[in-house]
KEBA-569391 format. One record per residue (C-alpha): residue number from 0; z, x, y; residue in one letter. Coordinates in pm, 1 decimal. Layout:
<recs>
NUM	Z	X	Y	A
...
</recs>
This chain:
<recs>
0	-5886.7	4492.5	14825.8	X
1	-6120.4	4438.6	14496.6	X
2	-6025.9	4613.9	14206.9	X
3	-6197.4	4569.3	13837.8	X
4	-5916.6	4628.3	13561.2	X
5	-5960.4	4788.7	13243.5	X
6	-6314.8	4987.1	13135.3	X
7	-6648.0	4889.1	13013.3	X
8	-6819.3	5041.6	12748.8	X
9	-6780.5	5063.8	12402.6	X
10	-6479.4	5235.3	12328.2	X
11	-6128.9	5082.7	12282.9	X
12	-5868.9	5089.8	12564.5	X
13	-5551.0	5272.5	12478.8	X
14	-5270.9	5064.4	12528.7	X
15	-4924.3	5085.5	12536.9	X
16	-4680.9	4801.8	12409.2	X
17	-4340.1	4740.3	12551.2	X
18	-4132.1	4491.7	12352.4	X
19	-3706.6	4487.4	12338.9	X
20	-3673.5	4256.6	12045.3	X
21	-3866.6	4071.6	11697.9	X
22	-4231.9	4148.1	11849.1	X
23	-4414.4	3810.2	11762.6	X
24	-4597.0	3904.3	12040.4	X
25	-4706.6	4272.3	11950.3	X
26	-4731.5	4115.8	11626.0	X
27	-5032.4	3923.7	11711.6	X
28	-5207.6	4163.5	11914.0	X
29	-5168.0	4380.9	11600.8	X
30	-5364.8	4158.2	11414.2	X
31	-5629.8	4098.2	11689.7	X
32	-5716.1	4410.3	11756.9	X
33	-5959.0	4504.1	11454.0	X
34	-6149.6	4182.3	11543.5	X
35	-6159.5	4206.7	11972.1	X
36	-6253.6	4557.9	11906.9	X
37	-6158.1	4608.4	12258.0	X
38	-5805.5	4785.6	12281.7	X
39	-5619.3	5022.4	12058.9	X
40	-5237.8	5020.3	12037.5	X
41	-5143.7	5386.3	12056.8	X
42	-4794.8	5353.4	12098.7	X
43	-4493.5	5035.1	12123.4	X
44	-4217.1	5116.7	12344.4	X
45	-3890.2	4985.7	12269.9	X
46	-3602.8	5005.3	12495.0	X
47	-3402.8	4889.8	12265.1	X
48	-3342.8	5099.8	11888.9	X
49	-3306.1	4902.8	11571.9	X
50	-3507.6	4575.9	11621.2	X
51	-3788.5	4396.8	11492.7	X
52	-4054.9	4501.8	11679.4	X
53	-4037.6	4836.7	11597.0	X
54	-4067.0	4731.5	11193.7	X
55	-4340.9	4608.3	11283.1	X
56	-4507.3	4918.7	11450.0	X
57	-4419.0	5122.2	11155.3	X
58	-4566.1	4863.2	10899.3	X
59	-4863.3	4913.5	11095.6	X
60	-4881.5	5268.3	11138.4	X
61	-4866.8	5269.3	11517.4	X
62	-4661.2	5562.8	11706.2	X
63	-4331.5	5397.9	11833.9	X
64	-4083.9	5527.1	12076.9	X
65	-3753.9	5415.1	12230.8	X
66	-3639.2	5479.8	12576.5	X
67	-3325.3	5331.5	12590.2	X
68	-3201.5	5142.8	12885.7	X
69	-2824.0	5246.1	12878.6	X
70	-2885.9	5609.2	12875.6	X
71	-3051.3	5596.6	13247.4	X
72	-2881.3	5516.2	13544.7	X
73	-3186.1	5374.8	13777.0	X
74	-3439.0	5084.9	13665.2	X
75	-3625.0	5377.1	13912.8	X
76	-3569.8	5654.9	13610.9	X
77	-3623.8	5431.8	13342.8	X
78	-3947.4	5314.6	13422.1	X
79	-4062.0	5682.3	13472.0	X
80	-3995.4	5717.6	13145.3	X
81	-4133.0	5430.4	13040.4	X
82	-4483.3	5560.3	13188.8	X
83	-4410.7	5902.5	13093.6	X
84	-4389.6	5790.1	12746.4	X
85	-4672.2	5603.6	12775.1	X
86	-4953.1	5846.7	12927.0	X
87	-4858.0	6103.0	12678.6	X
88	-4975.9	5867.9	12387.6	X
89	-5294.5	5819.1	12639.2	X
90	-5235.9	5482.6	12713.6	X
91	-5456.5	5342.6	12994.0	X
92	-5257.2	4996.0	13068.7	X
93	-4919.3	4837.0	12926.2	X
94	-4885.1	4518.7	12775.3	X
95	-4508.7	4347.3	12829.6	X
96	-4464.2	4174.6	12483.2	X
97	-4131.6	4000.9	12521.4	X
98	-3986.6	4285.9	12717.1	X
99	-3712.1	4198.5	12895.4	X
100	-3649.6	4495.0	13104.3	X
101	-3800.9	4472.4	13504.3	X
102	-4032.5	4792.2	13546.3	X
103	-3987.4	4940.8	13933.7	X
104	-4251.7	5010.3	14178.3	X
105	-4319.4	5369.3	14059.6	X
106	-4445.1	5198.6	13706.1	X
107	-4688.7	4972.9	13939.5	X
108	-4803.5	5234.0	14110.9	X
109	-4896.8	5456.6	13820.8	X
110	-5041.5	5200.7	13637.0	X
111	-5189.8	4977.9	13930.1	X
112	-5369.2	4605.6	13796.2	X
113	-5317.9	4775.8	13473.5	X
114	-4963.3	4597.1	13343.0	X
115	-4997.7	4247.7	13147.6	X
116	-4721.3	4030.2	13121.5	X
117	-4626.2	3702.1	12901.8	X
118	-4437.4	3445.8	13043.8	X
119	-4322.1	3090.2	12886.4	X
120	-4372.3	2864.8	13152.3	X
121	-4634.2	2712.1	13420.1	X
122	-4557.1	3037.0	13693.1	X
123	-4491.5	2981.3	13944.3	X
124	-4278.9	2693.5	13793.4	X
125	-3933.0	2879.4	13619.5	X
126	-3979.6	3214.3	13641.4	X
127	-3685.2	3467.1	13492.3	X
128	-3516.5	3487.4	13133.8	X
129	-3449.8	3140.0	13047.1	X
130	-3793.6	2940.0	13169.0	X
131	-3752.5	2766.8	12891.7	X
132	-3467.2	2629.7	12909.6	X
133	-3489.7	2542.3	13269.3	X
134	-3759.2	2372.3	13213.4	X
135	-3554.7	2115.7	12978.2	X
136	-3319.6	2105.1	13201.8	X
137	-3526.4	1987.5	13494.7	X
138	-3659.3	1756.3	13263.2	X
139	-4047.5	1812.1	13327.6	X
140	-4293.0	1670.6	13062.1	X
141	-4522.5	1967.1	13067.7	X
142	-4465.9	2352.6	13079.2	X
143	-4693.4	2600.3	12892.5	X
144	-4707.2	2996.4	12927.4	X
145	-4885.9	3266.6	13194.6	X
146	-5049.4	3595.2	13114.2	X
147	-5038.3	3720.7	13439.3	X
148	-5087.6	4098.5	13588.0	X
149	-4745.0	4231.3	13695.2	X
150	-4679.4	4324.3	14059.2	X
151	-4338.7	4425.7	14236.7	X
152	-4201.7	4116.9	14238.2	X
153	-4014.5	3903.2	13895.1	X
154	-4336.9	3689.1	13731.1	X
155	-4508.1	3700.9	14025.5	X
156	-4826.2	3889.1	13986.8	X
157	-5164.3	3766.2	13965.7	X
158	-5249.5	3495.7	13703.3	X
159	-5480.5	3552.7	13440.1	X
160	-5442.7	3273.9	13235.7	X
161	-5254.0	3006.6	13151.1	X
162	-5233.8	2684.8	12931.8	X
163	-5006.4	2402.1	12921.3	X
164	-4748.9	2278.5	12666.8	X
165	-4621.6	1880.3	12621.3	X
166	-4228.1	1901.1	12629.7	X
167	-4129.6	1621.2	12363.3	X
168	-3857.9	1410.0	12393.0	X
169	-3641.0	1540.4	12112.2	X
170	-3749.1	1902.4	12194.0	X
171	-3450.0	2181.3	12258.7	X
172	-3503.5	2530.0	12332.4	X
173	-3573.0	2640.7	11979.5	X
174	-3851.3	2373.1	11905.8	X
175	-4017.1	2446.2	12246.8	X
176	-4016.8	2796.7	12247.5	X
177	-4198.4	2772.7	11926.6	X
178	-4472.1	2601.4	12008.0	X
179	-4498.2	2812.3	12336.3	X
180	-4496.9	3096.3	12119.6	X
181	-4770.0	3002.1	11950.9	X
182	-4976.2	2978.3	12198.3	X
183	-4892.4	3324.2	12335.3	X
184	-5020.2	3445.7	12024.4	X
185	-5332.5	3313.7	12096.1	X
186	-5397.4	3370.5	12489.7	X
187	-5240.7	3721.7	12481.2	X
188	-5484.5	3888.4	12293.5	X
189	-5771.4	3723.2	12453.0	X
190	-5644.6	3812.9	12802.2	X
191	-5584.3	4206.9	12673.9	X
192	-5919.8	4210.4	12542.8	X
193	-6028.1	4110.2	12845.8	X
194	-5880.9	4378.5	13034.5	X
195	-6025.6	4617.6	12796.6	X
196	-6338.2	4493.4	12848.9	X
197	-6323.1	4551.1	13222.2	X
198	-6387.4	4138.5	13232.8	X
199	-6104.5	4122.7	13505.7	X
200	-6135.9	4136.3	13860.9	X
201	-5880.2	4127.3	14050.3	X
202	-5893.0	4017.1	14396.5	X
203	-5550.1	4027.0	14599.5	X
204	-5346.9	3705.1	14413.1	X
205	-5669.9	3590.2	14249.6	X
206	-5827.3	3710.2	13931.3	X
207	-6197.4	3645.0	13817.0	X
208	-6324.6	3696.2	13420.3	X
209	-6652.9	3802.5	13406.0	X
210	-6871.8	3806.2	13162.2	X
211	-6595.6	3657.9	12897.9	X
212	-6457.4	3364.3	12960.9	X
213	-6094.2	3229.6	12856.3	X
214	-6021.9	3011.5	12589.9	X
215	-5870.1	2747.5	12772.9	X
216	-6204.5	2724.5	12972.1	X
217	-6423.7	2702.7	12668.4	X
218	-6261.8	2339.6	12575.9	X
</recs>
């Protein structure tokens, strides 16, 4: 089956932003936003209370909300909320921004080719919590990050876009992450503007831009 994510037109795509820590990540589609004039942020979701991220929502004046993980006893329930949360701000796709919760079916299902994930690594090379520093540990001399659409199973779903990262030889998890990091910065953005724009098709595990084009296929 063919689907088209996001919306044309010339209105801005409410979007929801789930984050659980600092929020680099919302942090720099924050300051995209004004200039993709594609997406709003109309509410970040923490399911955490008292970090970062959520700093950074009020700095910005953007509607913040946390649904806690320990006070629900299914990942079933909690994602419910999650969406719940979510579609009463009027959000029309969520954006995992360093997130580090897994959403269940019921959140795919509500909000179908319409969840975007960041991941640091080449997926489908070291998916989970610590790509990063599995990827030292195998000892590869590349790795990069994903924006991929999220499906049912752990940094699996469809690939959007990716770009790759030299590991250096005195790199350790701190110094690597960075510079991953700062790339996320970058793609993210593009690939939720993209979205926004209805530029995504996707197409079982395949996904097609149209009339944008990513940045790593502009170089």
């Amino acid at each position: 089956m063919t689907t088209t994510s996001g919306a044309s037109g010339s209105s801005r795509i409410p979007i929801a932003v789930l984050i659980s820590g600092n929020g680099s990540n919302l942090q720099s589609l924050v300051d995209a936003q004004e200039a993709l004039e594609s997406y709003e942020i109309v509410v970040v979701i923490s399911d955490r209370p008292d970090v970062q991220g959520l700093d950074r929502a009020h700095d910005a004046d953007i509607a913040s909300e946390v649904v806690d993980w320990n006070l629900f006893e299914s990942r079933v329930s909690f994602s419910d909320a999650i969406c719940d949360v979510a579609e009463r701000h009027g959000a029309r796709g969520l954006v995992l921004a360093g997130f580090m919760r897994i959403l269940s079916s019921n959140a795919i299902n509500r909000f179908t080719d319409a969840i975007i994930n960041v991941h640091p690594s080449l997926l489908p090379a070291f998916p989970g919590a610590h790509a990063v520093e599995n990827a030292l540990a195998y000892g590869v001399a590349t790795t990069g990050i994903t924006v991929h659409f999220v499906d049912e199973q752990v940094d699996h779903g469809p690939i959007i876009s990716q770009e790759s990262v030299m590991v250096r030889p005195d790199d350790d998890a701190a110094s690597l992450h960075s510079r991953i990091q700062h790339v996320e910065h970058r793609l993210l953005p593009l690939a939720v503007a993209a979205f926004a724009q209805g530029n995504l098709t996707v197409d079982g595990r395949h996904v097609r831009w149209g009339t944008s084009t990513p940045e790593t296929e502009k170089r």
